[in-house]
TORPA-4810 file (N, C-alpha, C, O; in nm, 3 decimals):
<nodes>
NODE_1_-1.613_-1.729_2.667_-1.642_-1.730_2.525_-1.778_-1.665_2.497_-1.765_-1.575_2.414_X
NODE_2_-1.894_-1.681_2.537_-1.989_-1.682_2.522_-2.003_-1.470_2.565_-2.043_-1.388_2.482_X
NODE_3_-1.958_-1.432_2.715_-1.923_-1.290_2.714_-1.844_-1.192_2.543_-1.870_-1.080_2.500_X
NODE_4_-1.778_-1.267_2.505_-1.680_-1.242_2.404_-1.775_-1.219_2.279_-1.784_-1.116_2.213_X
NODE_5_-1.860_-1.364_2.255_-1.994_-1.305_2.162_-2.072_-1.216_2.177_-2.102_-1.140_2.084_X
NODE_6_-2.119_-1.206_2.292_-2.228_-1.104_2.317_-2.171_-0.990_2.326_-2.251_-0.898_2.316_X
NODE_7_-2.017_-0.945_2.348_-1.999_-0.851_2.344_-1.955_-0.800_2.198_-1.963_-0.684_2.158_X
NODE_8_-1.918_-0.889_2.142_-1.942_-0.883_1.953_-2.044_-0.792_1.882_-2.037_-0.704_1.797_X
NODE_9_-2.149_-0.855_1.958_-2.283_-0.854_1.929_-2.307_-0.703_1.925_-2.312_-0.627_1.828_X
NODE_10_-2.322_-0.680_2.065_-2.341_-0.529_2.094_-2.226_-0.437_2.018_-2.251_-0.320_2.047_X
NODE_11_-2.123_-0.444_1.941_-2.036_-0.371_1.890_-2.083_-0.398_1.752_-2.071_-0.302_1.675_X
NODE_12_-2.146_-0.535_1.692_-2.188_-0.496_1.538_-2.277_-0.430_1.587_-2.240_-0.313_1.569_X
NODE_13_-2.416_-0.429_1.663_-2.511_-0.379_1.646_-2.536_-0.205_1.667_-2.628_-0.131_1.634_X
NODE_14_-2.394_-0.180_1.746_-2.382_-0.048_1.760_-2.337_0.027_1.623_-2.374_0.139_1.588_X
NODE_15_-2.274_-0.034_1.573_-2.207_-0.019_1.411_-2.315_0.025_1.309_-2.330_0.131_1.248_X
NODE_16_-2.403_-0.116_1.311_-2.543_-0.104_1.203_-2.589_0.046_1.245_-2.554_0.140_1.174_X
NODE_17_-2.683_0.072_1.384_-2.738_0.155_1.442_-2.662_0.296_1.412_-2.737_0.393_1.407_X
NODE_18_-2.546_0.318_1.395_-2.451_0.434_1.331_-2.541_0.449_1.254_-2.654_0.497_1.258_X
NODE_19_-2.444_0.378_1.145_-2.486_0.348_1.019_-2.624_0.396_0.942_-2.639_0.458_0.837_X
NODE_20_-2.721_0.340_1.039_-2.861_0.416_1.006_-2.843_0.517_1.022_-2.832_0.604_0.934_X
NODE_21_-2.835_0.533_1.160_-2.841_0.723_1.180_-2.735_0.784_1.092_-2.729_0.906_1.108_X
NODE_22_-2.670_0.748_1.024_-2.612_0.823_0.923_-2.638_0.825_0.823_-2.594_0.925_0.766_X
NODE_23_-2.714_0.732_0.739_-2.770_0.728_0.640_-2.938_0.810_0.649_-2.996_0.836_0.544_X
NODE_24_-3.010_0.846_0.797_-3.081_0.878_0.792_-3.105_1.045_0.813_-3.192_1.124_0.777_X
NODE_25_-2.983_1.054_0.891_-2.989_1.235_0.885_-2.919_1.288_0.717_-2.965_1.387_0.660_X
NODE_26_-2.831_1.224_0.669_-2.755_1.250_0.552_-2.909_1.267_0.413_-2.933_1.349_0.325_X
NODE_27_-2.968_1.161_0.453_-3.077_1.176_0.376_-3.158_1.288_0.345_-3.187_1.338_0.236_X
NODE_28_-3.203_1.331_0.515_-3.294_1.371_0.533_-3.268_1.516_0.508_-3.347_1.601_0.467_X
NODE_29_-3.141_1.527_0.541_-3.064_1.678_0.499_-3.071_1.720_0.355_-3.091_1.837_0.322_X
NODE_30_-3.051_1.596_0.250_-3.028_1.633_0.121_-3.205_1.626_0.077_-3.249_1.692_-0.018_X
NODE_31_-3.267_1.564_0.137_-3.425_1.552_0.106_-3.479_1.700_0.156_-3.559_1.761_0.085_X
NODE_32_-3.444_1.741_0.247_-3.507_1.898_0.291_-3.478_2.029_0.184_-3.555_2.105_0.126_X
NODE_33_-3.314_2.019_0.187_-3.280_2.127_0.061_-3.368_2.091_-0.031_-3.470_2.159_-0.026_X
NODE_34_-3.368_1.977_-0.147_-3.438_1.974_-0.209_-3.571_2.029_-0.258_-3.608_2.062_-0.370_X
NODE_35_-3.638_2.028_-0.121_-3.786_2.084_-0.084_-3.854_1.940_-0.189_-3.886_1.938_-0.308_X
NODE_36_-3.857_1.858_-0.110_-3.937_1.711_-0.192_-4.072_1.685_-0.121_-4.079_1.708_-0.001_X
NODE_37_-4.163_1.646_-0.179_-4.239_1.575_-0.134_-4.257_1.414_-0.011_-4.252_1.307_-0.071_X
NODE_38_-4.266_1.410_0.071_-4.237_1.292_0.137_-4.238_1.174_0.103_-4.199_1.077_0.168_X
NODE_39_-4.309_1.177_-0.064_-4.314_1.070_-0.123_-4.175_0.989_-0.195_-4.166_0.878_-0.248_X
NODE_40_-4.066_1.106_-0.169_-3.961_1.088_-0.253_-3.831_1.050_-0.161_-3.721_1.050_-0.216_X
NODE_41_-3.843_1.016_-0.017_-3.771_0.921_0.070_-3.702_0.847_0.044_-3.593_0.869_0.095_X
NODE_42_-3.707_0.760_-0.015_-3.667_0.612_-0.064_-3.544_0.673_-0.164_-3.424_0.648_-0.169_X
NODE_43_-3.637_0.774_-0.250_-3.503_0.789_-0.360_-3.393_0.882_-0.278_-3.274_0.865_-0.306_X
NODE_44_-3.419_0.954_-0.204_-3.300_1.037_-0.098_-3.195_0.918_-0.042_-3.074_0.909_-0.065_X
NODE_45_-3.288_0.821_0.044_-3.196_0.734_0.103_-3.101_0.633_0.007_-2.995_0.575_0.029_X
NODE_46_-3.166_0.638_-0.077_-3.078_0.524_-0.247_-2.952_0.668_-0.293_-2.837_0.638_-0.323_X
NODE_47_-2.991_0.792_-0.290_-2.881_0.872_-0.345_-2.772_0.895_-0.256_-2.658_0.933_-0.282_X
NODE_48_-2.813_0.872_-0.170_-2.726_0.920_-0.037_-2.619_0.812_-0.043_-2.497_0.829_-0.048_X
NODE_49_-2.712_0.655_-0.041_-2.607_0.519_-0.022_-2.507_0.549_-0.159_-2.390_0.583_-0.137_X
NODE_50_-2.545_0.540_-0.269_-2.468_0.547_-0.402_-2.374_0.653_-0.368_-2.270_0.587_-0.363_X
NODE_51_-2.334_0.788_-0.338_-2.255_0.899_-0.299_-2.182_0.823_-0.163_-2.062_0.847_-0.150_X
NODE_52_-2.224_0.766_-0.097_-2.162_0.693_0.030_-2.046_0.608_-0.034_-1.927_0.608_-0.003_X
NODE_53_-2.109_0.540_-0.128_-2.036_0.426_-0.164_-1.946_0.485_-0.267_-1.832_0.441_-0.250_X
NODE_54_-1.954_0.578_-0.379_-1.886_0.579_-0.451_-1.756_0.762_-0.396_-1.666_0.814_-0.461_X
NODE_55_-1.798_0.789_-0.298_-1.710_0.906_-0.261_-1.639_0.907_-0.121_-1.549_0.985_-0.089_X
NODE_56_-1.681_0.829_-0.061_-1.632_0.855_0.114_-1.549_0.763_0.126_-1.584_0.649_0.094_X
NODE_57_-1.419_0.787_0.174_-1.296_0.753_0.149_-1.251_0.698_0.285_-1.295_0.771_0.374_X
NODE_58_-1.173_0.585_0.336_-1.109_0.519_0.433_-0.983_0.494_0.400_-0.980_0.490_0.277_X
NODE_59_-0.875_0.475_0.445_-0.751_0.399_0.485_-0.729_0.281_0.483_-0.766_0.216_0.581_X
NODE_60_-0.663_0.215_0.375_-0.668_0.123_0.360_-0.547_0.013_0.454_-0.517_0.037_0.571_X
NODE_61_-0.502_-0.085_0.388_-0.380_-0.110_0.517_-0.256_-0.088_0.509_-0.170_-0.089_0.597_X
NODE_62_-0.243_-0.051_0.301_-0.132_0.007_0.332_-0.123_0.184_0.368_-0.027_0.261_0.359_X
NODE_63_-0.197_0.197_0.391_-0.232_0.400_0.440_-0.305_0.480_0.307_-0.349_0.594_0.319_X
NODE_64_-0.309_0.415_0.197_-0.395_0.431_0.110_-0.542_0.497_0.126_-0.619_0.456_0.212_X
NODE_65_-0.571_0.587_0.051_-0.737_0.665_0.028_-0.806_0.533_-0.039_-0.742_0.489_-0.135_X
NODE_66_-0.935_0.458_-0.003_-0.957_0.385_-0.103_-1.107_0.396_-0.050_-1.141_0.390_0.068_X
NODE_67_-1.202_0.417_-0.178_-1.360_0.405_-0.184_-1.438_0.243_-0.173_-1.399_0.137_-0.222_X
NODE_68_-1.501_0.258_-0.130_-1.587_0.111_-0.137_-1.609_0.088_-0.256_-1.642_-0.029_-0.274_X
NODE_69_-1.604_0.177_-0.388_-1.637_0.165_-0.518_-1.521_0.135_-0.568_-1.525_0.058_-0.664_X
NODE_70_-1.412_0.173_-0.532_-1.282_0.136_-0.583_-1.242_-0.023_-0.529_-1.171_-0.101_-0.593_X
NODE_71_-1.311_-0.055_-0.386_-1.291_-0.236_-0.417_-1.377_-0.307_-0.463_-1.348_-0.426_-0.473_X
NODE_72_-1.494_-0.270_-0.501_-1.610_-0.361_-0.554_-1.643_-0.250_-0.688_-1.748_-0.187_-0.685_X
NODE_73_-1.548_-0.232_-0.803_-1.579_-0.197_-0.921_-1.625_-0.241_-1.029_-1.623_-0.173_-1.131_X
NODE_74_-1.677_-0.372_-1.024_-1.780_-0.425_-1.135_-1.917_-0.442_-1.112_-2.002_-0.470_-1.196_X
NODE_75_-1.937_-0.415_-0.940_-2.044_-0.419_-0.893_-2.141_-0.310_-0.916_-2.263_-0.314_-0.900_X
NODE_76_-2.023_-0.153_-0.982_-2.145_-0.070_-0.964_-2.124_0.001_-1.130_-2.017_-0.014_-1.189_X
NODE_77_-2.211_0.060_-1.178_-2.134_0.160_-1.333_-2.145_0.281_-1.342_-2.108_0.344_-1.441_X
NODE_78_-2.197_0.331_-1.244_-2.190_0.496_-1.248_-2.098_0.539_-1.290_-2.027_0.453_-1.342_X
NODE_79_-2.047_0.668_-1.296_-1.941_0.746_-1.353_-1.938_0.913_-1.217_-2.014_0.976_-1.143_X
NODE_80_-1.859_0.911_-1.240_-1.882_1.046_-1.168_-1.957_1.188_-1.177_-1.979_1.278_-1.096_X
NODE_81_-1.986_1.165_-1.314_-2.082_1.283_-1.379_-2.216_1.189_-1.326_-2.298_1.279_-1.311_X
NODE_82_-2.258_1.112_-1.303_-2.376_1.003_-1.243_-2.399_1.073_-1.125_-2.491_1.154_-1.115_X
NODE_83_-2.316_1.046_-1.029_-2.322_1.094_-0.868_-2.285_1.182_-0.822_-2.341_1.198_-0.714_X
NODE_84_-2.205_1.267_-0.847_-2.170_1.354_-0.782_-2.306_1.483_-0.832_-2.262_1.599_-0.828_X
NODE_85_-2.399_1.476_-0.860_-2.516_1.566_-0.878_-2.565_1.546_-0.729_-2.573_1.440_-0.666_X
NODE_86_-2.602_1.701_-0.681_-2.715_1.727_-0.608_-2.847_1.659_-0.622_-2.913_1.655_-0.726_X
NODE_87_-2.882_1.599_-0.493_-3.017_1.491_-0.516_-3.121_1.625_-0.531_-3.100_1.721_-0.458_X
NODE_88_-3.253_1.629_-0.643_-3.316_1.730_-0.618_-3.271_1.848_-0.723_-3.354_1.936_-0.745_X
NODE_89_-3.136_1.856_-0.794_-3.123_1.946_-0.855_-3.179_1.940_-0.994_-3.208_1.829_-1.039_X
NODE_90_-3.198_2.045_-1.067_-3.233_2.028_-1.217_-3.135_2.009_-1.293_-3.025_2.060_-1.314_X
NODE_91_-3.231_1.876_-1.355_-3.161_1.815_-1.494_-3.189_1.833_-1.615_-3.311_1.842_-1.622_X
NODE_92_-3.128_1.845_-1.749_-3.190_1.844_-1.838_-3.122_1.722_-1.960_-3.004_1.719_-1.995_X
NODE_93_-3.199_1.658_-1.992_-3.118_1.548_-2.073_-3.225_1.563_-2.214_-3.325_1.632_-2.236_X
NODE_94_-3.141_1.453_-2.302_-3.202_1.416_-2.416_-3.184_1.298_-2.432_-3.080_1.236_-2.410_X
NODE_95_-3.306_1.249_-2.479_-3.385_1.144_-2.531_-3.289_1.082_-2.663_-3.237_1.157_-2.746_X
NODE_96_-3.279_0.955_-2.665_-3.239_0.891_-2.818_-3.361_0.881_-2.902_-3.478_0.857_-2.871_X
NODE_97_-3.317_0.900_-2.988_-3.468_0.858_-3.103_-3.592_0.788_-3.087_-3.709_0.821_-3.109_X
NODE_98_-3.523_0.650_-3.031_-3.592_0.518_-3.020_-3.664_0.556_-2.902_-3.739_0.468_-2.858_X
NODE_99_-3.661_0.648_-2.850_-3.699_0.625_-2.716_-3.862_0.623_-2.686_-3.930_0.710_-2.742_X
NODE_100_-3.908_0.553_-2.624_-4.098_0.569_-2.634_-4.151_0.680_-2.623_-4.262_0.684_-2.676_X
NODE_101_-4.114_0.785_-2.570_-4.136_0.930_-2.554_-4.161_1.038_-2.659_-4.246_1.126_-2.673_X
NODE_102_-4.049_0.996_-2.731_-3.951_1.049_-2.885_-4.127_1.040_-2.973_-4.164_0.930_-3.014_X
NODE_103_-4.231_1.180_-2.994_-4.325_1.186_-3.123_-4.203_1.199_-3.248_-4.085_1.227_-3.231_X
NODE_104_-4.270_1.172_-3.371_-4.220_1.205_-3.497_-4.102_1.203_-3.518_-4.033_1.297_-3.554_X
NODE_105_-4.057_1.052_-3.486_-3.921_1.003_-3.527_-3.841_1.104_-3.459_-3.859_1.145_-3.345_X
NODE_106_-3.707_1.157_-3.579_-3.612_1.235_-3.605_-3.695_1.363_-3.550_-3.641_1.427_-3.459_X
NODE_107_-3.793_1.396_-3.586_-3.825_1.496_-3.580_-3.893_1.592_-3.460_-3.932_1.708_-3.447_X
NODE_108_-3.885_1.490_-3.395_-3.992_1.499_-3.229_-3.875_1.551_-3.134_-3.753_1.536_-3.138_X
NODE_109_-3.953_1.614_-3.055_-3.916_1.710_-2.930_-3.816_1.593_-2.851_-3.877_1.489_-2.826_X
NODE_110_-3.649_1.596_-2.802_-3.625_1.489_-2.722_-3.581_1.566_-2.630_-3.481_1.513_-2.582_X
NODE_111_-3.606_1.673_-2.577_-3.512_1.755_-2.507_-3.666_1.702_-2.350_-3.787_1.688_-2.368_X
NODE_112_-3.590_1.687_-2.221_-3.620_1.669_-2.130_-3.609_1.736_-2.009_-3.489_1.739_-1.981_X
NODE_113_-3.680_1.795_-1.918_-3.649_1.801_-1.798_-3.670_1.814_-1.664_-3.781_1.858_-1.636_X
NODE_114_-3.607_1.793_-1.584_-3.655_1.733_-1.423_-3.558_1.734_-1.315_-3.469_1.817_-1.306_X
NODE_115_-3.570_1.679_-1.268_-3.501_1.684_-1.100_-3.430_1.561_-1.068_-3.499_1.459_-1.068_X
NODE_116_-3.260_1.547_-1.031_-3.229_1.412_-1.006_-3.256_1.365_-0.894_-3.270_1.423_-0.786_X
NODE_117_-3.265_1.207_-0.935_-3.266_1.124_-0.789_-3.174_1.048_-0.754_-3.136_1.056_-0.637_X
NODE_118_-3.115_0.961_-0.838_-2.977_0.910_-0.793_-2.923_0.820_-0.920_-2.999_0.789_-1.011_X
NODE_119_-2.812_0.789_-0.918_-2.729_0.710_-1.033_-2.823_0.552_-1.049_-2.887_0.497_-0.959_X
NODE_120_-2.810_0.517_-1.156_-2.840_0.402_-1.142_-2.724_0.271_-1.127_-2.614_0.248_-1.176_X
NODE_121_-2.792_0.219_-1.053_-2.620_0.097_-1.036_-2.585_-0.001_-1.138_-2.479_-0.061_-1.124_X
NODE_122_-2.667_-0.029_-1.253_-2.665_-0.142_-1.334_-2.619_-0.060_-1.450_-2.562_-0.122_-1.540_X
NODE_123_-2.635_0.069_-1.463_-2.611_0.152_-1.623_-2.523_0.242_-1.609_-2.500_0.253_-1.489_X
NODE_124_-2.438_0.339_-1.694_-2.390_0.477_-1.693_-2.513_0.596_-1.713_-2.501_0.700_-1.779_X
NODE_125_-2.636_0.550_-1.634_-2.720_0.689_-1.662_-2.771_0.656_-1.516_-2.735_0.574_-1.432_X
NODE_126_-2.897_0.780_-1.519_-2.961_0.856_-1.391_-3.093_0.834_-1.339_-3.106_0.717_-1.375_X
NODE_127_-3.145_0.847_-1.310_-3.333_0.803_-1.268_-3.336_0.977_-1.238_-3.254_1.032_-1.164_X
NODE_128_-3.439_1.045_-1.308_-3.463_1.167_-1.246_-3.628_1.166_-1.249_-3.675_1.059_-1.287_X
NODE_129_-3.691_1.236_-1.227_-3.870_1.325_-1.193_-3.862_1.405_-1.325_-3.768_1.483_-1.339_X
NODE_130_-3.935_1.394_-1.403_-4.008_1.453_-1.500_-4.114_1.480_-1.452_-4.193_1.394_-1.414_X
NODE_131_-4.137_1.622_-1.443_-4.212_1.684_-1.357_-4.341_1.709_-1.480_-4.446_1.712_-1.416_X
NODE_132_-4.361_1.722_-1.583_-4.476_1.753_-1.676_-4.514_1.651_-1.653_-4.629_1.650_-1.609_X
NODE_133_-4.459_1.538_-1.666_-4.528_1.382_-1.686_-4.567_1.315_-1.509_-4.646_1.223_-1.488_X
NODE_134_-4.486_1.394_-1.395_-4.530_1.342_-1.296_-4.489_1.226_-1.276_-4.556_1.152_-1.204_X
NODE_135_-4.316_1.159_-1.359_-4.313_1.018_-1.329_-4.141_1.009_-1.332_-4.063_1.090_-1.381_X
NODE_136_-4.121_0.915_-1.282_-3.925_0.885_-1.294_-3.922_0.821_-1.438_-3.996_0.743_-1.496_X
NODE_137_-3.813_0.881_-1.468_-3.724_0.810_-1.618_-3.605_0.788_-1.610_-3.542_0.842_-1.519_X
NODE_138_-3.535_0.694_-1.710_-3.397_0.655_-1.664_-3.337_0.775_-1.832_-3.397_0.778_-1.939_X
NODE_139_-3.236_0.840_-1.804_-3.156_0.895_-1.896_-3.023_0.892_-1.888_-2.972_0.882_-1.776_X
NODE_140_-2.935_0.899_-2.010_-2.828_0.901_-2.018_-2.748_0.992_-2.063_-2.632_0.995_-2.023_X
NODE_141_-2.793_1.078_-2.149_-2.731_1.198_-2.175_-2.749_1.367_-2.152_-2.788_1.453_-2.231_X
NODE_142_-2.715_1.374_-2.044_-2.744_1.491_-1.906_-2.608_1.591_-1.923_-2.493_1.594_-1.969_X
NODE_143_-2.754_1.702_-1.820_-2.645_1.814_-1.818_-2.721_1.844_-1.692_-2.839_1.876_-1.695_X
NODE_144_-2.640_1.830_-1.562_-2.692_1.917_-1.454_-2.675_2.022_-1.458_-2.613_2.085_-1.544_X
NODE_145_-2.744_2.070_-1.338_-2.751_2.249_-1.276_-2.755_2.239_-1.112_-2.859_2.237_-1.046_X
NODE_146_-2.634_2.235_-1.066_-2.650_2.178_-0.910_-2.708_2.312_-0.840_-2.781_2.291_-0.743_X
NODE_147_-2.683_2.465_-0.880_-2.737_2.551_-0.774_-2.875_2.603_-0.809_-2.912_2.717_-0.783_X
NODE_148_-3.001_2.448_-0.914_-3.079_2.514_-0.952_-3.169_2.378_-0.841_-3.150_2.257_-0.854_X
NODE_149_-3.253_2.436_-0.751_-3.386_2.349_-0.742_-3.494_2.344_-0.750_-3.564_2.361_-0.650_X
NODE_150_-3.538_2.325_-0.851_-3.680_2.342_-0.954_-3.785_2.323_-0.808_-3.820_2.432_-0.761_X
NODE_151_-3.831_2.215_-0.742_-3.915_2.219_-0.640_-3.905_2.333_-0.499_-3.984_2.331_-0.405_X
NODE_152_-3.781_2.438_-0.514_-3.798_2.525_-0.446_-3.806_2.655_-0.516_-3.833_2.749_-0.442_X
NODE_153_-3.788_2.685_-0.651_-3.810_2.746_-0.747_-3.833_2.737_-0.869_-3.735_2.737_-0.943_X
NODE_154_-3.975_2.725_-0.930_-3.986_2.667_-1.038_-3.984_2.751_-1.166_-4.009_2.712_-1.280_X
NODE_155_-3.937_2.917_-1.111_-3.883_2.950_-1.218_-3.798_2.940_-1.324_-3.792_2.965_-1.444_X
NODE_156_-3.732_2.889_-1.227_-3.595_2.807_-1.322_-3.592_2.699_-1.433_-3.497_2.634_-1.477_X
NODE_157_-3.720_2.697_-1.465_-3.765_2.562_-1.561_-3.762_2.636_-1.700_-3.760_2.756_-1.725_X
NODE_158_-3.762_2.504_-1.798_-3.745_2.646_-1.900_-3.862_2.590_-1.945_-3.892_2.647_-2.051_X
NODE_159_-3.972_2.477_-1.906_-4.120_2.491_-1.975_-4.210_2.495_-1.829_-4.263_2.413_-1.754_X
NODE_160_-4.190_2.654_-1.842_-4.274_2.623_-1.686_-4.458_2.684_-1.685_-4.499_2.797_-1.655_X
NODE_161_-4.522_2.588_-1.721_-4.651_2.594_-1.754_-4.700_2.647_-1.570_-4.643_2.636_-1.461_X
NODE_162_-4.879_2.725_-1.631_-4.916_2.744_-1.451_-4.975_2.550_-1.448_-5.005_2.506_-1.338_X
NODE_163_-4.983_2.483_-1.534_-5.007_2.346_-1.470_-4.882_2.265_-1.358_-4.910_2.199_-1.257_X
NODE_164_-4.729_2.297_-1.417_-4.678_2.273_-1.330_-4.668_2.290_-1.211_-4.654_2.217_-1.112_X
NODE_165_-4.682_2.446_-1.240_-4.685_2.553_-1.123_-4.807_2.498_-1.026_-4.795_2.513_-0.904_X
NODE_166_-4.881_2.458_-1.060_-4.981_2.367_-0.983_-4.978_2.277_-0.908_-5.013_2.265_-0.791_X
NODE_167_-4.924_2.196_-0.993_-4.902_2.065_-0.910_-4.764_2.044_-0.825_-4.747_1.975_-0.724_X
NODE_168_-4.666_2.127_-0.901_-4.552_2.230_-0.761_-4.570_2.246_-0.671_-4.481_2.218_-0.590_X
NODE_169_-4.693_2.300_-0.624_-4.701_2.392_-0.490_-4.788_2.326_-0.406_-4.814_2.372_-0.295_X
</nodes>
């Protein structure tokens, strides 16, 4: 009995240990294209799990395709326009009115944009890098550009100040 556990043991722990190493090269792959700062790790390894969970497909028992998101679907609210974005690619969303950002009511600039990082699990919107402001925001009404990556070309911005261009490079 006791052989039978330990050999348990060593088969979850070989499992977990996958597991990392797959979550850690998958990361690190989508963190390199990107061209990110090392500071931005955490959000690679969170985009990677969310795309894990809501796209990679197993066999179920009756021979069925079925997602980990497809058996635990109240657990998560993304949408597929959420995740399936390139981690790192440029985003451009808009702001609701109300939003703290939003100068001069109706009348203020709401147009936004930045770089995604990953779906959020509690909402139907995104966490991306607003790169003028230097900070993450949560948005909901997006339009990616998956073959654009602003941190490996920041031409592609459409307010591309030399301050960005600064703190870019």
């Amino acid at each position: 009995m006791l052989q039978l556990v330990v050999a348990y043991n060593h088969t979850m722990q070989a499992r977990v240990e996958g597991a990392i190493g797959c979550v850690k090269y998958h990361s690190r792959t989508s963190f390199l294209h990107a061209n990110k700062p090392t500071r931005f790790w955490d959000d690679a390894t969170k985009d990677f799990s969310i795309k894990k969970v809501y796209f990679w497909a197993s066999t179920d028992t009756r021979g069925k395709l079925q997602t980990p998101h497809d058996r635990m679907q109240p657990a998560f609210f993304g949408t597929y326009k959420t995740v399936a974005v390139l981690f790192g690619s440029r985003v451009i969303a808009q702001l609701p009115r109300e939003h703290r950002l939003i100068k001069n009511g109706s009348f203020g600039d709401r147009f936004v944009e930045g770089t995604y990082f990953y779906s959020d699990s509690a909402t139907p919107c995104i966490w991306m890098f607003r790169i003028a402001l230097q900070r993450k925001i949560k948005v909901q009404d997006l339009n990616s550009y998956p073959l654009q990556f602003p941190l490996k070309d920041p031409s592609g911005l459409t307010r591309n100040t030399p301050t960005i261009m600064k703190k870019m490079s």
